[in-house]
C-alpha positions as a Markdown table, in Angstrom:
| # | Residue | x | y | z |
|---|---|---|---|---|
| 1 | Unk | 0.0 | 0.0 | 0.0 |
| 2 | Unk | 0.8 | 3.5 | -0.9 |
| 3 | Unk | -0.3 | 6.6 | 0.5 |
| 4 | Unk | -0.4 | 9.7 | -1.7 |
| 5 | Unk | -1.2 | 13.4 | -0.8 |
| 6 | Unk | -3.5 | 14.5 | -3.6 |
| 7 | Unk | -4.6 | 18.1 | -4.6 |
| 8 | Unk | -7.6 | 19.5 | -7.3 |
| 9 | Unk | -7.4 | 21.6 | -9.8 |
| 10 | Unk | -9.3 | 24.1 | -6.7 |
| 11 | Unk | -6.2 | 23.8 | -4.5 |
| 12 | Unk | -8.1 | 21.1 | -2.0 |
| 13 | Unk | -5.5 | 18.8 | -0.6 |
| 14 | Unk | -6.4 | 15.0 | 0.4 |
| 15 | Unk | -4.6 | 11.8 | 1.2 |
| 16 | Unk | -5.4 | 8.6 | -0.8 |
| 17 | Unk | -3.9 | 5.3 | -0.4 |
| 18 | Unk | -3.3 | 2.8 | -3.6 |
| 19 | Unk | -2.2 | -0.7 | -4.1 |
| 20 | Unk | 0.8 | 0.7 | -5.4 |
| 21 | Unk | 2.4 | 3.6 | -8.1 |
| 22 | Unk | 0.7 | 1.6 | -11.0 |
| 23 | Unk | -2.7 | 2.1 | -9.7 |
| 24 | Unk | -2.5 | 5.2 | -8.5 |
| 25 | Unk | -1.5 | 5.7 | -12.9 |
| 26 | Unk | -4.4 | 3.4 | -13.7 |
| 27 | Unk | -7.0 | 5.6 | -12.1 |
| 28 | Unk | -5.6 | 9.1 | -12.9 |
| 29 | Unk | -5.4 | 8.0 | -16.7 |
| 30 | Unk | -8.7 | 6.6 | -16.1 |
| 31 | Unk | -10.2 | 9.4 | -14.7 |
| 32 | Unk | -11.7 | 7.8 | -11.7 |
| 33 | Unk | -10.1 | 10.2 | -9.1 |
| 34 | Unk | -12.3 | 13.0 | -7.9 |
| 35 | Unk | -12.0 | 15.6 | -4.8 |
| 36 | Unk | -13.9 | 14.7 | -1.8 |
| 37 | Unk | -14.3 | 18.3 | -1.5 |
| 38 | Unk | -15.9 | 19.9 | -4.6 |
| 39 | Unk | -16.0 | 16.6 | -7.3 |
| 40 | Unk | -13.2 | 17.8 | -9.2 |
| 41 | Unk | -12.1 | 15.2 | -11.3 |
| 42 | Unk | -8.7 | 17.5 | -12.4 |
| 43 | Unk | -7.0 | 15.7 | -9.7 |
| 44 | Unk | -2.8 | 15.2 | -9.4 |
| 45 | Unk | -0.3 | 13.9 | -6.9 |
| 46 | Unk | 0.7 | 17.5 | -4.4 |
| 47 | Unk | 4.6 | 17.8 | -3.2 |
| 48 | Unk | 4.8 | 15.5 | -0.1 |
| 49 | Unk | 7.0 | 15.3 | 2.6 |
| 50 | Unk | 8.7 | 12.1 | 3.9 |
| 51 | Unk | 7.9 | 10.7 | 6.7 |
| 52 | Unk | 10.8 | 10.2 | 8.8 |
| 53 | Unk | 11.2 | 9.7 | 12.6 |
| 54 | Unk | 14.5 | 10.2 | 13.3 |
| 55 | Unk | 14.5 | 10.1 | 17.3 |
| 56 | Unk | 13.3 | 5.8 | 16.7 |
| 57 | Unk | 16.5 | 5.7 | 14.6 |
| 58 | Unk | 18.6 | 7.4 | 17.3 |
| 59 | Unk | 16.8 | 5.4 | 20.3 |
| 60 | Unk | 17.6 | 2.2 | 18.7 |
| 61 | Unk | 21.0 | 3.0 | 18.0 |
| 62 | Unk | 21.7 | 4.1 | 21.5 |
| 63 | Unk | 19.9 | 0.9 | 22.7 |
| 64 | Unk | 21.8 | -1.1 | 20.1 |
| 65 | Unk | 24.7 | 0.2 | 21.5 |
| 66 | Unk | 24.5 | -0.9 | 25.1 |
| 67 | Unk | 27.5 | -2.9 | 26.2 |
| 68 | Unk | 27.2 | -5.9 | 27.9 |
| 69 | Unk | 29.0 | -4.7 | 30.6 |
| 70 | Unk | 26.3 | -2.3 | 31.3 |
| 71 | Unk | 22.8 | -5.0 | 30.7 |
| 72 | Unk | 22.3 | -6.0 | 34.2 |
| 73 | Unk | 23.2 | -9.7 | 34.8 |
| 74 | Unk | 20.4 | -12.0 | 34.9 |
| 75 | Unk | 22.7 | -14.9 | 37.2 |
| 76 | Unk | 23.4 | -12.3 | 39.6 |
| 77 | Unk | 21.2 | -11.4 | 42.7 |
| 78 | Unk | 19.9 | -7.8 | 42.0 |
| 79 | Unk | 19.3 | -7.3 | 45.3 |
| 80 | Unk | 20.2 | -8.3 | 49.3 |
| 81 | Unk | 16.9 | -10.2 | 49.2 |
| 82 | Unk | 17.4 | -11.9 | 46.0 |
| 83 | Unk | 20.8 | -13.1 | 47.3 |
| 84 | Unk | 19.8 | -13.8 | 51.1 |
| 85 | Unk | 16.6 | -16.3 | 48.6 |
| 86 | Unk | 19.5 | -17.9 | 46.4 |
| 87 | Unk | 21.5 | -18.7 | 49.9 |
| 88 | Unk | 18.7 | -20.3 | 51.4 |
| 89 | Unk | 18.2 | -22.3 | 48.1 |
| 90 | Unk | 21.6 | -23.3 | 47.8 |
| 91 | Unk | 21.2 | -23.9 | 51.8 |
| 92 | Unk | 18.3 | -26.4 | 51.4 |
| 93 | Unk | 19.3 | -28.0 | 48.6 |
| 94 | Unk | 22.9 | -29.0 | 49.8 |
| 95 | Unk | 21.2 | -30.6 | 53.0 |
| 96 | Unk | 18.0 | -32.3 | 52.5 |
| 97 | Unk | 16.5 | -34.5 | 50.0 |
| 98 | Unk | 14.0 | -33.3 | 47.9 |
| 99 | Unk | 11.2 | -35.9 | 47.9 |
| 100 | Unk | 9.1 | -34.3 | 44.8 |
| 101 | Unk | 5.5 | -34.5 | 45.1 |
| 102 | Unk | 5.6 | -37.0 | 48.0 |
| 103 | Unk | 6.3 | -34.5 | 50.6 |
| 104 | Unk | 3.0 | -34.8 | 52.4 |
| 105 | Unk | 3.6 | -38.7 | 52.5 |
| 106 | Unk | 6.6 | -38.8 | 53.7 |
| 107 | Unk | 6.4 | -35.7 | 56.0 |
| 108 | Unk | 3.4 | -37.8 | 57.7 |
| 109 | Unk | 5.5 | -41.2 | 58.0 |
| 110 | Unk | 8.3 | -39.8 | 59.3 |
| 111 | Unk | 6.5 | -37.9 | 62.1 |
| 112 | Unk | 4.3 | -41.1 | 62.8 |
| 113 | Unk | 7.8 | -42.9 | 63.1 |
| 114 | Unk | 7.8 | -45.5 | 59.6 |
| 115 | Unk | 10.1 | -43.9 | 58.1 |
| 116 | Unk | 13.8 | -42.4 | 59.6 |
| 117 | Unk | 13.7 | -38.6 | 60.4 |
| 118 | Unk | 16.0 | -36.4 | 57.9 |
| 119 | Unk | 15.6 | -32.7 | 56.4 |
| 120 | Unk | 13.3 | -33.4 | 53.5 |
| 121 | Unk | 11.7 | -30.9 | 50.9 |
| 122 | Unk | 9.5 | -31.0 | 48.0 |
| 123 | Unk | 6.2 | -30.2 | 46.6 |
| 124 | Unk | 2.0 | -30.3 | 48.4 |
| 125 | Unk | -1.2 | -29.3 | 47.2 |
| 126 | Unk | -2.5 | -26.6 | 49.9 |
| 127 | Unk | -4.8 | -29.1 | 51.1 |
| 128 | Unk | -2.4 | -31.7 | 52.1 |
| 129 | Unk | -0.1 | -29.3 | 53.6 |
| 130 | Unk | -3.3 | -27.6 | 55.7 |
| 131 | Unk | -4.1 | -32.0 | 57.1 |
| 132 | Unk | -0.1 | -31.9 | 58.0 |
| 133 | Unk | -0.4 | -29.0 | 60.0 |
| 134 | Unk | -4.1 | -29.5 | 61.3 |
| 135 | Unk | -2.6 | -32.6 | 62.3 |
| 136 | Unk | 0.6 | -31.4 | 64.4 |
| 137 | Unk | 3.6 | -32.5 | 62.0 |
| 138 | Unk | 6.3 | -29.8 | 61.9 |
| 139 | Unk | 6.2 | -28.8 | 57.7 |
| 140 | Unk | 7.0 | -24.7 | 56.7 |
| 141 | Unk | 6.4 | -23.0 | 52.9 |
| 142 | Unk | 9.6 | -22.2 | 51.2 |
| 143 | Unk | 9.8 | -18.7 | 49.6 |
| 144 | Unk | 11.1 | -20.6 | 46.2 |
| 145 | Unk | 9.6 | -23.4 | 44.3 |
| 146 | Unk | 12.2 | -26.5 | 43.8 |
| 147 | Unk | 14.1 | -26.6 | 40.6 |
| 148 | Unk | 12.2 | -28.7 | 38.1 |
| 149 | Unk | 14.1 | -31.8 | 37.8 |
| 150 | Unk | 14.5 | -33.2 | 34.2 |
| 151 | Unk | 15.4 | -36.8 | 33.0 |
């Protein structure tokens, strides 16, 4: 598509979009183009100015230009929080044995003594994790969801 600025033989300026340059041509030798103004069908293409946007060329060059060194680091901590999180994961992870979705099972057999105690983590629906507190075994959330584990 091709947008032209038109003007009649009256000086009345319009826009007028085409398929492309050869049906703009088709039309005017036609004589199918008329002024939405007064009907004039003396109708030619008017001096047009480009459009150009100059400060998107700029932006994207600055933004184009960003160094590496200055994107911020997406395996670093951003802030005391995230870092103090990413302890606690490492933390968890390096001491206890992440039982999956089983945690509510074998939270409730090792407090009801058939299975040995150790530091266990892993996944409950709210449900099951509401019945292991209603019913007195010692479970807390974790502010981080376990990595998924893959085959």
């Amino acid at each position: 598509m091709i947008r032209y600025t038109l003007a009649c033989d009256k000086e009345h300026r319009f826009e007028s979009w085409f398929a492309d340059a050869a049906a703009y041509e088709a039309l005017h030798t036609a004589g199918q183009l008329s002024c939405p103004h007064c009907g004039s069908a003396r109708v030619a293409k008017a001096l047009m100015a480009p459009a150009v946007s100059p400060a998107r060329r700029v932006e994207a060059a600055k933004a184009a230009a960003k160094t590496a060194a200055e994107r911020p680091s997406l395996a670093e901590p951003a802030s005391e929080i995230e870092a103090k999180l990413a302890e606690l994961r490492r933390q968890v992870e390096e001491n206890s044995e992440y039982v999956g979705m089983n945690f509510a099972a074998e939270a409730r057999r090792m407090h009801e003594g058939e299975a040995p105690e150790r530091a266990i983590y892993g996944e409950a629906k709210p449900d099951e994790a509401r019945k292991l507190i209603e019913d007195g075994v010692p479970v807390a959330p974790l502010p981080f969801r376990p990595r998924s584990k893959a085959n």
